[in-house]
C-alpha positions in Angstrom: 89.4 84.2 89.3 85.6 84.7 89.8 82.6 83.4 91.0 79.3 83.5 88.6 77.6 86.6 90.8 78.2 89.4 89.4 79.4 92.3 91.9 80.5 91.1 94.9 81.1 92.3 98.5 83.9 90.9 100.7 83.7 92.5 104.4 86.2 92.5 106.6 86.5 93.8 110.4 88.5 93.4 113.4 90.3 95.7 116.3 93.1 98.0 115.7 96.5 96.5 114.8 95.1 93.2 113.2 96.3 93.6 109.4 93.2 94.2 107.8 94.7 97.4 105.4 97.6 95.1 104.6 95.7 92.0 103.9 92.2 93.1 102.7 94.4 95.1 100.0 96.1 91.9 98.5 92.9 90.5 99.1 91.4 92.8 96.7 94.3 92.5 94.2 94.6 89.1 93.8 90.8 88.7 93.0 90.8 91.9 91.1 88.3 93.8 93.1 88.6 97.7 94.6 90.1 97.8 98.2 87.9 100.2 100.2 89.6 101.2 103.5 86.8 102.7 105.9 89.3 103.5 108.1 91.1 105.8 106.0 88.0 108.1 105.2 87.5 108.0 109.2 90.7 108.7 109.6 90.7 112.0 107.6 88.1 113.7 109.2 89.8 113.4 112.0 92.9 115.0 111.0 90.8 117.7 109.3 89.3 118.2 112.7 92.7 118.0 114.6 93.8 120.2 111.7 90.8 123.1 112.4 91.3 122.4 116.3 87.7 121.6 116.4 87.7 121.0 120.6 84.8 119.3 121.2 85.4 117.1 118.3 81.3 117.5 117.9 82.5 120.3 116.1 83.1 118.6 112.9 79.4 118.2 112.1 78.9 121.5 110.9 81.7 120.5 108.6 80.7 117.8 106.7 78.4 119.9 104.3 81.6 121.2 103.0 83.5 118.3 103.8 84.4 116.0 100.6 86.3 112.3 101.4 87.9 111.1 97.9 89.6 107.5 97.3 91.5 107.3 94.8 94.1 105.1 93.4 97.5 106.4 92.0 100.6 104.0 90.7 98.5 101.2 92.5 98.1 102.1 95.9 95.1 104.1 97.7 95.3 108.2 98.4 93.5 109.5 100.7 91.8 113.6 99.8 90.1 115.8 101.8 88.8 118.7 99.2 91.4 117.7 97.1 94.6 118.0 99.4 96.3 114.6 99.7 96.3 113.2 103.3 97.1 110.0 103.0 100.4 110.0 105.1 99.6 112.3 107.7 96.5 110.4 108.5 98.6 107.6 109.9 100.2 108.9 113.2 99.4 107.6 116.5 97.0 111.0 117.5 95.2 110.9 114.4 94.5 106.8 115.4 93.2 108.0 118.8 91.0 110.8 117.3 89.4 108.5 114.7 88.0 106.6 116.7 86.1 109.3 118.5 85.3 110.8 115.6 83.9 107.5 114.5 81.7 107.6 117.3 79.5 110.7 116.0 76.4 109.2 114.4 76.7 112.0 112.0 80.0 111.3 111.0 79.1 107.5 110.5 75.7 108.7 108.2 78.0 110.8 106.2 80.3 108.2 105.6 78.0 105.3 105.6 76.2 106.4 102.1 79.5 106.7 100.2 81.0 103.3 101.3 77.8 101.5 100.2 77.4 103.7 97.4 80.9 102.3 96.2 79.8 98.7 96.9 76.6 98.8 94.9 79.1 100.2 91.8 81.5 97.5 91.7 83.1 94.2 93.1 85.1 95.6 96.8 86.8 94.2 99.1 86.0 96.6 102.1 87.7 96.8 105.6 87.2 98.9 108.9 85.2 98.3 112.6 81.5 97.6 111.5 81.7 96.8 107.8 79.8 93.4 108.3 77.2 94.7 111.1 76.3 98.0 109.5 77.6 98.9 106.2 77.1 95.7 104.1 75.7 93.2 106.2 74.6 91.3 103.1 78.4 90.7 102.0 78.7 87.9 100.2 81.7 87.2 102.4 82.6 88.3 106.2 85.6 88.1 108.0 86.4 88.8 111.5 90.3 89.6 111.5 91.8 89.4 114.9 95.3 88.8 116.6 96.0 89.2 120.6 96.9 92.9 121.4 100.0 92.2 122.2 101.1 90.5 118.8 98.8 93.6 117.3 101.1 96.2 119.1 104.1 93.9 118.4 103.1 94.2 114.8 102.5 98.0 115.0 105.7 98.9 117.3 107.8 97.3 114.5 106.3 99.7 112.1 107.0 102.6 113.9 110.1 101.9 114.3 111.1 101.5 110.5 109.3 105.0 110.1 110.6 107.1 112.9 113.7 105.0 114.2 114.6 106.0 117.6 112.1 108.6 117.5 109.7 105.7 117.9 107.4 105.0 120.9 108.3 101.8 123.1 106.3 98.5 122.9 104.5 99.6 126.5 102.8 102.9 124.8 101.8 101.0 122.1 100.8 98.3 123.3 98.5 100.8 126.1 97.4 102.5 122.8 95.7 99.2 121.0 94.0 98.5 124.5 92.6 101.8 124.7 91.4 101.8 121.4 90.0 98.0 121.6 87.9 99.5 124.5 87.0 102.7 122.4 85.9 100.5 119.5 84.1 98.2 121.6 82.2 100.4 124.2 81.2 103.0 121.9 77.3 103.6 121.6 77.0 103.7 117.7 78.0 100.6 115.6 80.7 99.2 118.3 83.3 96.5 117.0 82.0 93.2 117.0 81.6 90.0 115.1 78.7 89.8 112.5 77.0 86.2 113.6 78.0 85.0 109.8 81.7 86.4 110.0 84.4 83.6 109.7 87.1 84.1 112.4 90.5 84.4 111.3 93.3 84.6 114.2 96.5 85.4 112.9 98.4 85.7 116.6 100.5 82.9 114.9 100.5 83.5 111.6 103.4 85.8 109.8 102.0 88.0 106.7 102.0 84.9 103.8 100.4 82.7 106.2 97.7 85.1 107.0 97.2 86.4 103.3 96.5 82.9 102.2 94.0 81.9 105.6 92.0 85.0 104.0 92.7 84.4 100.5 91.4 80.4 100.9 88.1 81.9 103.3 87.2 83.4 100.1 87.7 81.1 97.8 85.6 78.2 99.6 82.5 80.9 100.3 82.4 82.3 96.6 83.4 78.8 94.7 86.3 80.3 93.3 88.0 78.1 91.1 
């Protein structure tokens, strides 16, 4: 399915915990556009600077000249490179969370990152996901979404993971639930690009919703805005 346009641009944002990896990937598969996860790329500089033990994390700056962020996709799924080295599963621990979104906070960081994302919207049709996606990085999408869910149905969500992955090793529902307040307030307070709703995003709360149900809210947003048939 697609609409008469040409490229387009599908944003999607929303707090920590609310699905939009998960969702604006299937998104992107079932119209046949490129997911773009924002997140991700913030996400790796961050472990590269917990990697280097860059203390203040204003460290990283001096980095980025050398510093190269690759997407690519492999067997169908995104990997995530720094200079080549595969990060994509050690980007997703609970410290490398916490030290994104500082790291996301660096107007630097965002200006580094901020050219490549809308250099890979300009190239083809994307379906792109992450805090300020609507506000900042394409705020002429053809399409905006503002993906939310309580926090505690978000940590809910996100406790359930962990525990698949670590087992008992797994933090209990209070720490993660403390974890997606403390980053909502992160997100929301910081000084550069904070979370929020574009004024021409739809709202999509999936508290209630299970992953089919929230996948086809999107999926039918979409369709009504670009005339899919």
């Amino acid at each position: 399915m697609s609409n008469k346009k040409g490229i387009c641009n599908i944003a999607i944002d929303g707090p920590a915990g609310a699905g939009k990896s998960t969702l604006a990937r299937k998104l992107a598969e079932r119209l046949g556009y490129v997911y773009v996860d924002t997140g991700a790329m913030y996400r790796a500089i961050a472990y590269y600077a917990l990697l280097n033990q860059l203390k203040p994390m204003e460290e990283i700056i001096s980095h980025l000249a050398v510093l190269h962020i690759g997407l690519r996709y492999e067997n169908g799924s995104q990997r995530v490179f720094i200079n080549d080295m595969d990060v994509s599963d050690q980007i997703r621990t609970a410290e490398v969370s916490m030290a994104a979104s500082r790291v996301s906070a660096i107007p630097e960081v965002r200006t580094y990152l901020f050219d490549l994302q809308q250099q890979l919207a300009k190239k083809q049709s994307v379906v792109m996901d992450g805090r300020d996606i609507g506000t900042v990085v394409l705020p002429h999408a053809d399409v905006k979404i503002f993906l939310t869910a309580s926090p505690q149905q978000r940590a809910k969500r996100r406790h359930l993971e962990l525990v698949e992955k670590m087992g008992d090793a797994a933090p209990d529902f209070d720490s993660v639930l403390a974890d997606v307040v403390q980053r909502d307030h992160q997100d929301s307070t910081r000084a550069v690009a904070p979370l929020k709703q574009a004024e021409d995003a739809v709202l999509l709360d999936t508290t209630n919703y299970d992953l089919a149900e929230s996948e086809e809210a999107l999926y039918q947003i979409c369709k009504e805005r670009l005339n899919l048939e």
